[in-house]
C-alpha positions in Angstrom: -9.3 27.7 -33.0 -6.2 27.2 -30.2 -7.5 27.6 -27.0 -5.4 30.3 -24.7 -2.5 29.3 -22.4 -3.5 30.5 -19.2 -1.4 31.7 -16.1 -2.0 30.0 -12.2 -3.4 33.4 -11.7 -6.0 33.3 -14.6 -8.8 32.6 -12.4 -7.8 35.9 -10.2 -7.6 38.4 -12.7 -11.0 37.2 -13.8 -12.5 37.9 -10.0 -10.9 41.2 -9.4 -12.9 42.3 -12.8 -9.5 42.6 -15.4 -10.2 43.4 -18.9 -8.7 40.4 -20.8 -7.1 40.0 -23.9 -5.3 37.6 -26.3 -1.3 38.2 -26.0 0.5 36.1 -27.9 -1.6 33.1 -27.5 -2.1 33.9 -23.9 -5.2 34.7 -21.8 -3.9 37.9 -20.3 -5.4 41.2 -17.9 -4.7 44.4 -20.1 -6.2 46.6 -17.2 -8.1 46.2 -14.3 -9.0 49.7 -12.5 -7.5 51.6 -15.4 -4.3 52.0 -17.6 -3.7 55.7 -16.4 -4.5 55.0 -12.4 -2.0 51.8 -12.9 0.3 53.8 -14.7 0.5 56.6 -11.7 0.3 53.7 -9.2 4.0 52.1 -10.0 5.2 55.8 -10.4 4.3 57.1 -7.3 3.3 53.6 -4.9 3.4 50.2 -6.1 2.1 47.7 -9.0 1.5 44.3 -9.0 2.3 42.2 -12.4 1.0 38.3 -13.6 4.6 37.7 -15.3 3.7 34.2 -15.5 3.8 34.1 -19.3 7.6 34.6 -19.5 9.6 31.7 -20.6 12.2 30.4 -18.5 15.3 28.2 -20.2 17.8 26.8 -18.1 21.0 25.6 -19.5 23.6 23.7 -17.3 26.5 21.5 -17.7 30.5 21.7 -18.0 30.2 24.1 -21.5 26.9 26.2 -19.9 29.0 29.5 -20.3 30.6 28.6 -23.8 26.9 28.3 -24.9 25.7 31.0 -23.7 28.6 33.7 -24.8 28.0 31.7 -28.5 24.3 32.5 -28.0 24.0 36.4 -26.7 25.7 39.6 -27.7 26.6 40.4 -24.2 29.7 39.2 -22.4 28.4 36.3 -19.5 32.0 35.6 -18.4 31.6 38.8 -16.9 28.6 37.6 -14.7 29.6 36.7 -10.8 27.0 34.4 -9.2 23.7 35.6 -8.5 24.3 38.7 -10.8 22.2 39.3 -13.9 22.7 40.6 -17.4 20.7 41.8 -20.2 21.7 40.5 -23.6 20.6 40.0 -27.3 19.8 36.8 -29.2 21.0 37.7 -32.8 20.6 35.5 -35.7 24.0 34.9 -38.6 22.3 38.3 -40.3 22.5 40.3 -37.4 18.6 40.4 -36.9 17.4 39.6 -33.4 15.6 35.9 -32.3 15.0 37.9 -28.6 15.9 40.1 -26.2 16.3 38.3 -22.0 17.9 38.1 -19.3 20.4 36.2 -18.2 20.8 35.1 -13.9 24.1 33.0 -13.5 23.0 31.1 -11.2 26.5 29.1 -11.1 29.6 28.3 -12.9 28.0 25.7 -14.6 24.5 26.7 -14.7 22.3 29.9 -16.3 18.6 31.2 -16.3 17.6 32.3 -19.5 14.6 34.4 -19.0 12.9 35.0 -22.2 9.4 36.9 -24.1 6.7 34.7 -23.7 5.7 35.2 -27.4 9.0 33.7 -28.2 9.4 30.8 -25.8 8.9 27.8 -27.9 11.1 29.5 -30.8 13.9 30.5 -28.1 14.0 27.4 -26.6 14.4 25.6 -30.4 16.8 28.1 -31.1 19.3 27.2 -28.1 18.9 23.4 -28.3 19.2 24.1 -32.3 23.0 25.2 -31.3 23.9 22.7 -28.2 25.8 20.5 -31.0 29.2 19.9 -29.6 28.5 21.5 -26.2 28.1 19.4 -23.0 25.3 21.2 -21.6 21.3 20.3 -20.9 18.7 22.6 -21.7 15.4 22.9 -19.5 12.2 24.6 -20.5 10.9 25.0 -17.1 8.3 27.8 -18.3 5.3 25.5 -17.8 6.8 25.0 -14.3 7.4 28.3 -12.8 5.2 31.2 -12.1 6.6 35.1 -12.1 4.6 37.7 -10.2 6.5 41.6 -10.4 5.7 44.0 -7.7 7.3 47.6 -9.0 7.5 50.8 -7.7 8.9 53.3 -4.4 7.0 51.1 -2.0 7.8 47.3 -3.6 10.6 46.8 -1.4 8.5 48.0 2.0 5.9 45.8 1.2 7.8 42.7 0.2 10.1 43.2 3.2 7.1 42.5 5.2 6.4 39.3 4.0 10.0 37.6 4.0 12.8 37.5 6.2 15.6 38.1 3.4 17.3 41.6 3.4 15.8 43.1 0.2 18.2 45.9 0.9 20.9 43.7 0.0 20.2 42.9 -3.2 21.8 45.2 -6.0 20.0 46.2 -9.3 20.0 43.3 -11.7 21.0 40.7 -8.9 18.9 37.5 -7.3 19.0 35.9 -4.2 16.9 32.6 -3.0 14.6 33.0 0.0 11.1 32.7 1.2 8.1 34.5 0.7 5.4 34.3 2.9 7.1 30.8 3.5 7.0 29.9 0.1 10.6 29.2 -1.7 11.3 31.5 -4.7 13.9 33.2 -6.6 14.0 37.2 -5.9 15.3 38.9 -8.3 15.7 43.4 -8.3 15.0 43.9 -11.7 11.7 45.0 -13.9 10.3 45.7 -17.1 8.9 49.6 -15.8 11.7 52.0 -15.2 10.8 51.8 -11.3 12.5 50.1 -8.6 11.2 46.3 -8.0 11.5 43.1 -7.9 10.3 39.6 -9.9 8.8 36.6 -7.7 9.8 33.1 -9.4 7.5 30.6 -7.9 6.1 27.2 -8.2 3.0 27.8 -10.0 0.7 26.6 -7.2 1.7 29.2 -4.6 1.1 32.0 -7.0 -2.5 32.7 -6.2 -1.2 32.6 -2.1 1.6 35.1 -2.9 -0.2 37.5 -5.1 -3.2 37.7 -2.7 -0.5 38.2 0.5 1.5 40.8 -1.9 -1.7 42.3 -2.4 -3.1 42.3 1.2 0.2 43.7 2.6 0.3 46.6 0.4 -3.2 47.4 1.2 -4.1 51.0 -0.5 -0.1 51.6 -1.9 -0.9 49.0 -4.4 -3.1 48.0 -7.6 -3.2 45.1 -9.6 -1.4 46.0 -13.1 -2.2 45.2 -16.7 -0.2 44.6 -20.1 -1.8 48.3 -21.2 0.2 50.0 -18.1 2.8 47.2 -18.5 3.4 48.9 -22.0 3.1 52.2 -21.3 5.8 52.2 -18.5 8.5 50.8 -20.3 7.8 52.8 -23.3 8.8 55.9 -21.1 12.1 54.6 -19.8 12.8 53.5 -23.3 12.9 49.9 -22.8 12.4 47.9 -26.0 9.4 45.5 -26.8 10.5 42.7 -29.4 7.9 43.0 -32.1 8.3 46.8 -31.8 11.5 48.0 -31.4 13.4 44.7 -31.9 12.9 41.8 -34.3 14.1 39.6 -36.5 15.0 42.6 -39.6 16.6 45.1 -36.7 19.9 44.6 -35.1 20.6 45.4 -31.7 22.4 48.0 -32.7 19.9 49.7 -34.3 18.0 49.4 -31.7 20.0 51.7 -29.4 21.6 48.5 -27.4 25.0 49.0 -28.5 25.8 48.8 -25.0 25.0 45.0 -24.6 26.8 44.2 -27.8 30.5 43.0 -26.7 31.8 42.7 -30.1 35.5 42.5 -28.5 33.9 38.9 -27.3 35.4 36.0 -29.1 32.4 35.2 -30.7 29.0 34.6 -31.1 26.2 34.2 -33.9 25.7 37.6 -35.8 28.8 39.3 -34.7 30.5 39.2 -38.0 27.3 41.2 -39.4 27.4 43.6 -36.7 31.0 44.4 -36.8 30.5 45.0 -40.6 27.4 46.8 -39.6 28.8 49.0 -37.1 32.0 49.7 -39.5 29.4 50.6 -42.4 27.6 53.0 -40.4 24.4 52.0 -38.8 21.5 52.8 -40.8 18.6 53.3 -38.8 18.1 54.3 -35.2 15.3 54.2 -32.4 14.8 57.5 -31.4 12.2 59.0 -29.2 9.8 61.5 -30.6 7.2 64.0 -29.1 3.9 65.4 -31.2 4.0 69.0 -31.5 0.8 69.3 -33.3 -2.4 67.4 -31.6 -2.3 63.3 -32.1 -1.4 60.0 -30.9 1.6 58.6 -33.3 1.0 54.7 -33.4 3.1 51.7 -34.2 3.6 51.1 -38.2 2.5 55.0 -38.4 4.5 56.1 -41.1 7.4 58.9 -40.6 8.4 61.2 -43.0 10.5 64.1 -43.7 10.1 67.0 -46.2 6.9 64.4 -47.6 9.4 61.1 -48.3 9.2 58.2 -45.6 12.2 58.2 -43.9 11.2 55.4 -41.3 7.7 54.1 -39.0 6.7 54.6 -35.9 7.4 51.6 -33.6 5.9 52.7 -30.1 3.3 55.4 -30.0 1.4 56.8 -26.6 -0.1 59.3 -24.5 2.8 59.4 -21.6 0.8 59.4 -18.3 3.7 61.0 -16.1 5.0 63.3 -18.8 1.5 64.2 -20.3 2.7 64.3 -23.7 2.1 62.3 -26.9 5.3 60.5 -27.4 6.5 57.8 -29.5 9.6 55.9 -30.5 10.1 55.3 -34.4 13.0 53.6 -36.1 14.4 56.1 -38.5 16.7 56.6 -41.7 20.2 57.7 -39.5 20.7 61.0 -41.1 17.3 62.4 -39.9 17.5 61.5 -36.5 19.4 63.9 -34.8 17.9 64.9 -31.4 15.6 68.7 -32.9 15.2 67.4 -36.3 11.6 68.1 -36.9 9.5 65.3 -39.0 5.7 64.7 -39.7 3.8 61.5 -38.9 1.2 60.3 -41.0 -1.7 59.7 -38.4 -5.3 58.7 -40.4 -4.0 60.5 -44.1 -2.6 63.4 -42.2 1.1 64.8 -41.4 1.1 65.7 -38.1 4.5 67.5 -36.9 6.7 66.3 -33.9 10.1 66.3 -33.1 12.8 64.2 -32.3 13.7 64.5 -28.4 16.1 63.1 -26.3 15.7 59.4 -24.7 14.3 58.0 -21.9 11.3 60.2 -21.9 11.5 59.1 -18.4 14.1 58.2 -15.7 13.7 57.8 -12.2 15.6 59.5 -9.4 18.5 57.6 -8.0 18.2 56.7 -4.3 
């Protein structure tokens, strides 16, 4: 049996009494207090995350951005420095390899920040296509720690602990500074629908910064699990590869036509998704919620007048909204926002209907 990867903050979760779990080979807190206080914690105060697990690929040289644009479905060359993009790794068939982020962090330098579940194949996958680029490619994953503190009070309660204006940096940009004297990359972005930001850290200051984190946020923070992890983003519709991405669904499928730039010159699956989009796309991620009593879970199947017309990819009891939702990945011509279907929960049609997506948005500023 393969031992678990660990985190620096392992040891942590363990003393502050986290239920742990196997994720993706990793040794992991689903919850600590509770899913639904964690949950309402982020939305209203603040969360803390162990991100630690994410995989960080870092790909510098002369061709960096040539790379890059050949690798992801969004447009890089569009990137200034310090600003960061969401994007797609598609394979030649228009399926995805994984869904990241991508920091310019110069001209001739990028972060690619990836699914832990999918670090070792992402990393093969970029050095697969270096060929004929002049570029090196870093797996610093086992090298850097990631803590994310999320939610209305993150930026109060970071702001007391470094000197950097966290005001100053936009959604989806980065800056360097220190935090509670320890160098890191801050980055505003977040995997919860709330305002936040992600620590990057050498991973022997990450027990030191997610104790002070914790400390300075005194009762406006709790410790956060995958469970709430999961239950956030599923609100503001963000997608979880395995779930609503993987290798037999395109981006645009999806619902990410948005970071698909298929005026770019090129890149690997573009031909498929311009055919693709021409065609008509076939299926579609739409948000659902249960009219009748049940919890709709993933691989649930979805039907319509008794024929399958798709499964359920994301299925939950939405602790702000107080609804069973779900997300399901449908046959096109059924999912029109009102369209009334049945999912299958233990032998039984249950009725819900399609509704419009996110379930959840926060308030601008």
């Amino acid at each position: 049996m393969t031992e678990l990867k660990k985190t620096p903050l392992n040891e942590v979760h363990r003393a502050l009494g986290a239920k742990m779990v196997d994720f993706g080979g990793w040794d992991m807190p689903v919850q600590y207090s509770g899913i639904l206080e964690e949950h309402k914690a982020v939305r209203t105060k603040a969360g803390l995350f162990d991100v630690s697990h994410m995989g960080e690929i870092r790909v510098k040289g002369p061709d960096a951005l040539k790379l890059v644009q050949k690798l992801i479905t969004n447009d890089a060359s569009k990137l200034s420095i310090n600003q960061i993009q969401y994007a797609v790794f598609c394979l030649p068939s228009g399926g995805t390899v994984d869904d990241l982020l991508v920091y310019k962090v110069a001209d001739d330098e990028y972060l690619l920040v990836v699914n832990a579940s999918n670090t070792d194949k992402d990393y093969a996958w970029v050095a697969q296509h270096k060929d004929g680029y002049n570029v090196e490619i870093v797996n610093e994953s086992a090298d850097t720690a990631q803590i994310a503190i999320q939610g209305p009070y993150a930026e109060q309660i970071l702001q007391g602990l470094t000197s950097t204006d966290l005001s100053a940096i936009k959604n989806y940009w980065f800056t360097y500074g220190q935090v509670d004297g320890v160098d890191c990359l801050i980055s505003r972005t977040g995997y919860t629908g709330e305002d936040g930001f992600e620590i990057y850290c050498p991973p022997d200051k990450a027990v030191q910064l997610w104790n002070k984190m914790l400390s300075a946020g005194g009762d406006n923070i709790l410790p956060c699990g995958l469970g709430a992890r999961d239950t956030l983003r599923f609100e503001a519709k963000m997608p979880l590869y395995g779930h609503e991405l993987g290798e037999d669904v395109t981006p645009l499928e999806a619902g990410l036509g948005r970071f698909v730039v298929l005026e770019k010159e090129d890149f690997i699956g573009k031909d498929a998704l311009v055919a693709q989009k021409a065609a008509g796309i076939p299926r579609k991620v739409v948000g659902f919620e249960m009219i009748e009593r049940g919890i709709a879970r993933a691989g649930y199947p979805v039907k319509k007048d008794g024929q399958q017309i798709g499964h359920v990819t994301t299925g939950s009891f939405s602790p702000t909204l107080e609804k069973n939702l779900g997300l399901a990945i449908l046959d096109t011509k059924y999912a029109e926002i009102g369209e009334t279907i049945t999912v299958e929960i233990r032998n039984k049609d249950v009725k819900a209907q399609i509704v419009r997506t996110p379930f959840y948005k926060r308030e601008a500023k």
